[in-house]
ZAMIFI-180487 format. One line per 2 residues: for each residue x negated, y negated, z negated of C-alpha. Coordinates in Angstrom, 2 decimals, padded with zeros to 5 digits. Each point is the difference from the previous one (the first is absolute). Layout:
X/Y/Z ~ ...
This chain:
-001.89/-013.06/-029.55 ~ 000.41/002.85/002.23
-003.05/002.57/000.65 ~ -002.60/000.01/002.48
000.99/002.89/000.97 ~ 003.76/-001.25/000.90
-001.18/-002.61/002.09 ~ -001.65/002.18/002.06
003.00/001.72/001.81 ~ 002.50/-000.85/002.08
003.45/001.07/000.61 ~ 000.64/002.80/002.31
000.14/-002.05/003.78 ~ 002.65/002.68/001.29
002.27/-000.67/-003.62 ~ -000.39/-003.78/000.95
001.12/000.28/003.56 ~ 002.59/002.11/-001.26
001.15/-002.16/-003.06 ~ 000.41/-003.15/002.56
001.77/001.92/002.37 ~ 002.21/000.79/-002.63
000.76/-002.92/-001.66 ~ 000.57/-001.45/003.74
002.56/002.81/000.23 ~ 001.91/-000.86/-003.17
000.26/-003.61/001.24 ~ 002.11/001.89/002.97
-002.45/-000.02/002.69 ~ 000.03/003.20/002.48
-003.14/001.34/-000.99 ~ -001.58/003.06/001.53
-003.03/001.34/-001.85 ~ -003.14/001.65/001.24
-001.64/-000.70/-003.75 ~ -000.26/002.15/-002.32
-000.73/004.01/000.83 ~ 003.19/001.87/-002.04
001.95/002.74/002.33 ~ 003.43/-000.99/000.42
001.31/003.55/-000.85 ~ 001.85/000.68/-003.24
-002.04/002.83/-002.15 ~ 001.74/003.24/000.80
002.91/001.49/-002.20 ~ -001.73/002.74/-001.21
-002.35/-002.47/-001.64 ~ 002.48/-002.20/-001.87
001.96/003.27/-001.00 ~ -003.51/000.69/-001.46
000.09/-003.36/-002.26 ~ 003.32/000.60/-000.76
-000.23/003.34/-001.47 ~ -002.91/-001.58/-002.11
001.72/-002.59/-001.52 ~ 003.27/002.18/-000.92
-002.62/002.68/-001.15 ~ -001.74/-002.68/-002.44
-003.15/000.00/001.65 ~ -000.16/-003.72/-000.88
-003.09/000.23/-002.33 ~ -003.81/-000.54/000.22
-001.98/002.71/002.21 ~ -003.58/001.43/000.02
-001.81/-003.74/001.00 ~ -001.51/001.69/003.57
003.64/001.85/001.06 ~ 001.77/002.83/-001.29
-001.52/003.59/001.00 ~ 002.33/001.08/002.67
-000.29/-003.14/001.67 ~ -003.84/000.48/000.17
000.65/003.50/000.83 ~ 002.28/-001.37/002.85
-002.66/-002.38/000.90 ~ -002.71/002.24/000.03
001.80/002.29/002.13 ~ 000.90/-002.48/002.35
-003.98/-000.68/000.47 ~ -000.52/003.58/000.66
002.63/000.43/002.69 ~ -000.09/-003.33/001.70
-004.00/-000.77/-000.09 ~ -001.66/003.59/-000.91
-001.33/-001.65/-003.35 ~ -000.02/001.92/-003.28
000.76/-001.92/-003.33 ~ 000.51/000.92/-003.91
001.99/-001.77/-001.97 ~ -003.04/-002.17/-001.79
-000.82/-001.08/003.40 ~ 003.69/-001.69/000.91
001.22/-003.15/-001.36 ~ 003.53/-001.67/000.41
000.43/-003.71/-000.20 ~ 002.73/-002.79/000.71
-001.04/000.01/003.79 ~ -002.48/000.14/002.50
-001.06/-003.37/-001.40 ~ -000.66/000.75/-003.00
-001.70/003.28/000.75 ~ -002.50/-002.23/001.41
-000.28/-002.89/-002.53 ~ -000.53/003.26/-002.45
-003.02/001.02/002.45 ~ -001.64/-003.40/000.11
000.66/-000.44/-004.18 ~ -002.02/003.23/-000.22
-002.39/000.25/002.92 ~ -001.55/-003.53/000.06
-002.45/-002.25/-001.61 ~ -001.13/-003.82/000.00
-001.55/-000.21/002.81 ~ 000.76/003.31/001.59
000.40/-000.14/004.10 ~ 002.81/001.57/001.45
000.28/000.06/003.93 ~ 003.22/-001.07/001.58
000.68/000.43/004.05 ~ 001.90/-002.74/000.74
002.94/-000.75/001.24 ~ 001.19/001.53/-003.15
002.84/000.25/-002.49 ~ 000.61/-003.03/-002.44
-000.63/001.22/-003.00 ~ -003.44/002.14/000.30
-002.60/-003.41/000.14 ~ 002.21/-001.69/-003.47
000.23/003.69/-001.88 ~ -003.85/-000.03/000.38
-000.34/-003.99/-001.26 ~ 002.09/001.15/-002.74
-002.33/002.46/-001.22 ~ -002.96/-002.16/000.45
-001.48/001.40/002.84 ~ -000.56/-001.45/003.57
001.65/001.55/003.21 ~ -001.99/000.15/003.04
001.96/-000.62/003.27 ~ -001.59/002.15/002.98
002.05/-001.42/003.45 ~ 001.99/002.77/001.90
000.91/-000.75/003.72 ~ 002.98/001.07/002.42
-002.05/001.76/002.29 ~ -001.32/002.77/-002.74
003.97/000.54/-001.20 ~ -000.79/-002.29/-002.87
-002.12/003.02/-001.66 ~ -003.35/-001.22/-002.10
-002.94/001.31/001.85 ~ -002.69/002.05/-001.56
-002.85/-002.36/000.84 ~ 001.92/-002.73/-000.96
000.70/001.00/-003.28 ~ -003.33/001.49/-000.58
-001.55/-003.25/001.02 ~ 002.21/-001.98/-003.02
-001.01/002.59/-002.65 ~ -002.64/-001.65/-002.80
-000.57/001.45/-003.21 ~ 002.79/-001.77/-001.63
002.26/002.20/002.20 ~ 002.54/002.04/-001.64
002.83/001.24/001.64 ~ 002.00/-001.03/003.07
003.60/-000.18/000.97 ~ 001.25/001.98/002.98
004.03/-000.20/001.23 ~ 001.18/002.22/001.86
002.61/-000.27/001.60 ~ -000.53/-003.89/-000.30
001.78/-002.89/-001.28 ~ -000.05/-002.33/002.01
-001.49/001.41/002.72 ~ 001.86/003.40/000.58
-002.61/001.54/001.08 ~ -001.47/003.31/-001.09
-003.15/001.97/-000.75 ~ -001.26/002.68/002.42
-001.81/003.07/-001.73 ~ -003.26/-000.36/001.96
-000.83/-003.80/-001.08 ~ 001.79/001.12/-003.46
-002.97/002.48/-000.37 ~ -002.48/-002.58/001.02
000.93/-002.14/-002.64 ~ -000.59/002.94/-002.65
-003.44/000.45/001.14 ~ -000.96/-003.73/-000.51
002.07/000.10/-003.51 ~ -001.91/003.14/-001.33
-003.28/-000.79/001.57 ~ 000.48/-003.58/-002.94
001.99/001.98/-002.46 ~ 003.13/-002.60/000.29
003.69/000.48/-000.97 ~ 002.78/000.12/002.58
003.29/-001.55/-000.88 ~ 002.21/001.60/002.50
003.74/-001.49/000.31 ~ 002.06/002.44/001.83
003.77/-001.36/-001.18 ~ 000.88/-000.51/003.83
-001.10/003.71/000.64 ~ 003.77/001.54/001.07
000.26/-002.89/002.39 ~ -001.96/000.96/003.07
000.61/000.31/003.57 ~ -000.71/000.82/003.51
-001.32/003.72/-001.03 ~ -002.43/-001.60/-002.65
-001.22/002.12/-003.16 ~ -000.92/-001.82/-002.85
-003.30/000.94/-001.57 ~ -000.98/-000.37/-003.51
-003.89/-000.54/-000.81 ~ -000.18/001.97/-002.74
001.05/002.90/001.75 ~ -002.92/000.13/001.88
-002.43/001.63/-002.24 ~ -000.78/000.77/-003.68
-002.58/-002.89/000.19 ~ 002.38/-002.92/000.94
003.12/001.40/-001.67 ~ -002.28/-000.84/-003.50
-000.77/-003.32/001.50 ~ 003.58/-000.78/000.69
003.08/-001.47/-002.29 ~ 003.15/000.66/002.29
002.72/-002.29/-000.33 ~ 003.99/000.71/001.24
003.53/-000.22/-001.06 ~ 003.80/-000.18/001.00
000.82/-003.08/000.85 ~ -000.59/000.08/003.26
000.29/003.75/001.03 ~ 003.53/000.08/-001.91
000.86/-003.62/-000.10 ~ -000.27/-000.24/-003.50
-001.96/-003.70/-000.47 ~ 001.92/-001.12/-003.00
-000.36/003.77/-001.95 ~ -003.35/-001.12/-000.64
-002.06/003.49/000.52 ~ -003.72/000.61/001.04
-001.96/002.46/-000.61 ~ -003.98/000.30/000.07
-002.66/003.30/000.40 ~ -003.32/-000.02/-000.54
-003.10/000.89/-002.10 ~ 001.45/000.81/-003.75
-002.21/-002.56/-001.93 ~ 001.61/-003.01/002.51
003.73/001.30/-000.27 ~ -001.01/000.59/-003.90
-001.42/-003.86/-000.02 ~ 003.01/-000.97/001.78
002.58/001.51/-002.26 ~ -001.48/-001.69/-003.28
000.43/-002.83/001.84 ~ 003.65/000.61/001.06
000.66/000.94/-003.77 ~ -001.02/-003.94/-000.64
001.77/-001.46/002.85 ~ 003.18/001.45/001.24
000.41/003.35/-002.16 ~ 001.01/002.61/002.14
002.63/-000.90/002.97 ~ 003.83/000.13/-000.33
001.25/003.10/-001.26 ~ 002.79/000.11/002.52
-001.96/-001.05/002.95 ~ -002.60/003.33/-000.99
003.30/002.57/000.03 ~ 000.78/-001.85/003.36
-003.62/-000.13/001.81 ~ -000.10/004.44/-001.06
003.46/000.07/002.34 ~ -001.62/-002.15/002.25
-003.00/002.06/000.05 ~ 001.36/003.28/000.20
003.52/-000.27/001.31 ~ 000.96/-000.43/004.11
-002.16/-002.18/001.90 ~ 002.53/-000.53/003.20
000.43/-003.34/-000.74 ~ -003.80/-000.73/000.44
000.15/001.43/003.41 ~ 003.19/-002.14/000.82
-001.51/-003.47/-001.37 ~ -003.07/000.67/002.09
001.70/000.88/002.93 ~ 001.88/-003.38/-000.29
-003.27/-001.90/-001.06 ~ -001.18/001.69/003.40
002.46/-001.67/002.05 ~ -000.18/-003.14/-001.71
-003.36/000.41/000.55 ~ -000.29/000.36/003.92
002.67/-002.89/000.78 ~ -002.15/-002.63/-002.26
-003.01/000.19/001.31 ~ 001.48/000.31/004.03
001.46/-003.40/-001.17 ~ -002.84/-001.55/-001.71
-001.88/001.22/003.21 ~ 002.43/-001.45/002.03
-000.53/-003.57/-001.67 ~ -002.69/-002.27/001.78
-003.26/-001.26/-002.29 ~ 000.62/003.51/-002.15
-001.52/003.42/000.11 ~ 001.15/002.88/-002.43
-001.91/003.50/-000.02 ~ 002.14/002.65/-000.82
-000.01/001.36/-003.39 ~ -000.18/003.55/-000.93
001.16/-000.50/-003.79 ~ 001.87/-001.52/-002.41
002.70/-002.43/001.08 ~ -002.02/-002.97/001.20
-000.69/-001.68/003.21 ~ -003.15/-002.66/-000.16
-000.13/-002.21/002.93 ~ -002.79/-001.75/001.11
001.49/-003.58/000.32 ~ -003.28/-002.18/000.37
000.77/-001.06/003.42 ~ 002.71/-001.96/-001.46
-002.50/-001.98/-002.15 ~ -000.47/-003.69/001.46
003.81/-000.60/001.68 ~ 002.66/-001.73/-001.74
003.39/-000.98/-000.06 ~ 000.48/-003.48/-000.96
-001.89/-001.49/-002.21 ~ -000.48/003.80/-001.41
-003.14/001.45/000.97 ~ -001.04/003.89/-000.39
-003.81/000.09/-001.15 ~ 000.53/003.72/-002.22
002.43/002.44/-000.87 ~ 000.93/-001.54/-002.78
001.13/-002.98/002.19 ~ 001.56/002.61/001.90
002.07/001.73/-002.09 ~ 000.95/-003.41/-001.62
001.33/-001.32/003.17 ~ 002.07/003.60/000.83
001.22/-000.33/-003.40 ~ 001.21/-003.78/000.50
001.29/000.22/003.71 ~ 000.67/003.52/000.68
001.44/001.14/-003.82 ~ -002.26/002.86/000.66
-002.49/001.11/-002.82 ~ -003.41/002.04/000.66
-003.43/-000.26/-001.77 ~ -002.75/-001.70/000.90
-003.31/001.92/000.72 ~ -001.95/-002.49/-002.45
001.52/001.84/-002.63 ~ -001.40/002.95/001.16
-003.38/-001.37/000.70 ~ 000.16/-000.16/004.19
001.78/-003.36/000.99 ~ 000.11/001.42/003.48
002.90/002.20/-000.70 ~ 003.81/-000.59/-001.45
001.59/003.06/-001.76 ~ 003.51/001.30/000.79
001.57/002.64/-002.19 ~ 002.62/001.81/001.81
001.23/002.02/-003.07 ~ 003.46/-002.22/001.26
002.83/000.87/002.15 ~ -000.53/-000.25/003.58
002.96/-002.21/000.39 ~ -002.19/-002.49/-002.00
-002.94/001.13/001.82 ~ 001.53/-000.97/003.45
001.40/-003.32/-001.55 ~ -002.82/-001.15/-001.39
-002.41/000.69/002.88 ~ 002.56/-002.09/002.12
-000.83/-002.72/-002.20 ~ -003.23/000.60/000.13
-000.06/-000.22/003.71 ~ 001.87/-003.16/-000.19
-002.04/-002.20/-002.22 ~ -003.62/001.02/001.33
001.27/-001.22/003.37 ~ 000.61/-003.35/-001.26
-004.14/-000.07/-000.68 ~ -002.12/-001.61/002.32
């Protein structure tokens, strides 16, 4: 019999959109995917010469269980240049991805019954990492009109004292949205006025636009930086998903927890992915500015489309490579004898009569909204809003 805890979870919505699409792909149908949030771009040369050079150099064997010491040194100094934040090495962790880092966080940050606040629409995996580690997430509502950004009264008005921590994403999956400084600082007032922990994802941070700067909480003071465990990683900023390589800072005794926990788990990432995430790290960054400038583009013709499409509204994003459409005017029609009461109706029926794959906003906890991931070539981008086009005009 399988554990409590096991039935608890779900798979990963976006993986499941994804997988179908797939499998409807293999079968030879023309599928174009808006699923599953994975840049397009190969990781740069300089990279895999990186790997390379490991493996014919023999550096095949087990590492130091939180990262070898020039890639913390290369991680630290990326902190310090790109977000003003000063680390040592006992306060850096590497793990096998951005995912991870956080499982790590919620294996050694929370307790039964522990609270941990949420603002939702959020990413798929923060509410089941917290069920995991027996504790309960709290979902505080974000809206359109405030950017998609928690509000301070808001989440001061959720806050009990079960409250631990809460999650802030920034840029955001799914919303692409972003964190100004000003509401950013708000937020650190109400966390150190109840002595919480901020879990602060910032793996979409290289992918902003329209003149934005992204701002990390912790480097707004000595007071929140304690509070706060900083998540990031590569496989976004150097489109390295399958390389497997996050990396965490924050207060020594939580990276410490975190590492003993590693050393139980995973052991310490690949060796050859470490020797390519220090090149990644420290070598040319061109290719960051290219892939954003395309994202950029992509960016602007999606959401003129999605616009452009009657019964859907799209706010612009200033991050990441998402667009998240508000599509509940298309609730209540149908087509047939298929009618549209949620996204997940929604995307099922743009999967079935349009071969076009996106992800419901259920999964994300806002039913209002699809997700589109543009991290795909704007030939597909044009094709598959075409289709798009075509099949919601067959709903009445």
């Amino acid at each position: 019999m399988l554990s409590e805890r096991a039935g608890k979870i779900k798979p990963s919505p976006t993986l499941a959109i994804d997988a179908k699409a797939k499998a409807m792909k293999a079968s030879g149908v023309d599928i174009i995917s808006f699923g599953v949030g994975e840049p397009d771009f190969d990781t740069p040369e300089n990279i895999k010469e990186a790997a390379i050079k490991a493996i014919r150099d023999g550096f095949t064997k087990y590492t130091a269980v939180g990262g070898i010491d020039p890639l913390k040194d290369a991680v630290i100094e990326k902190f310090k240049k790109d977000n003003n934040l000063e680390y040592h090495r006992e306060e850096v962790i590497v793990s096998c991805g951005a995912k991870h880092s956080l499982y790590n966080i919620a294996q050694a940050l929370y307790n039964p019954h522990d609270e941990v606040i949420i603002p939702s629409p959020y990413w798929v995996s923060y509410p089941d990492q917290v069920v995991l580690n027996d504790a309960t997430p709290v979902f505080v509502r974000t809206y359109e009109n405030d950017a998609f950004m928690v509000k301070p009264d808001a989440l001061e008005s959720y806050i009990t004292e079960k409250t631990k921590a809460i999650i802030l994403n920034s840029p955001s999956n799914p919303t692409g949205l972003t964190y100004d400084g000003k509401t950013l600082e708000q937020i650190a007032e109400v966390v150190l006025r109840h002595n919480l922990y901020v879990i602060s994802d910032e793996i979409y941070e290289k992918l902003v636009y329209d003149g934005v700067e992204h701002v990390s909480i912790a480097s707004l003071g000595k007071e929140i930086k304690a509070r706060t465990i900083v998540v990031n990683g590569l496989s976004k900023s150097h489109a390295m998903t399958g390389w497997r390589i996050g990396f965490t800072a924050g207060p020594r005794d939580i990276i410490k927890a975190m590492t003993n926990i590693q050393s139980q788990s995973t052991s310490n990432p690949t060796s050859i992915a470490q020797k390519a995430a220090i090149e990644a790290l420290t070598g040319p960054q061109e290719f960051i500015k290219t892939m954003r400038a395309e994202f950029d583009r992509r960016r602007k013709f999606l959401v003129d489309e999605l616009n452009s499409i009657p019964g859907m509204s799209c706010i612009t994003p200033t991050g990441a490579f998402y667009a998240f459409p508000n599509t509940s005017k298309l609730y209540g029609k149908s087509a047939g004898d298929k009618k549209i009461s949620s996204s997940s109706d929604l995307a099922l029926y743009l999967l079935e009569e349009a071969m076009v794959a996106l992800v419901p906003g259920n999964a994300f906890g806002d039913d209002n909204y699809t997700r589109l991931s543009y991290a795909t070539s704007i030939e597909d981008i044009k094709k598959g809003v075409d289709r798009i086009k075509e099949a919601l005009s067959h709903l009445c």
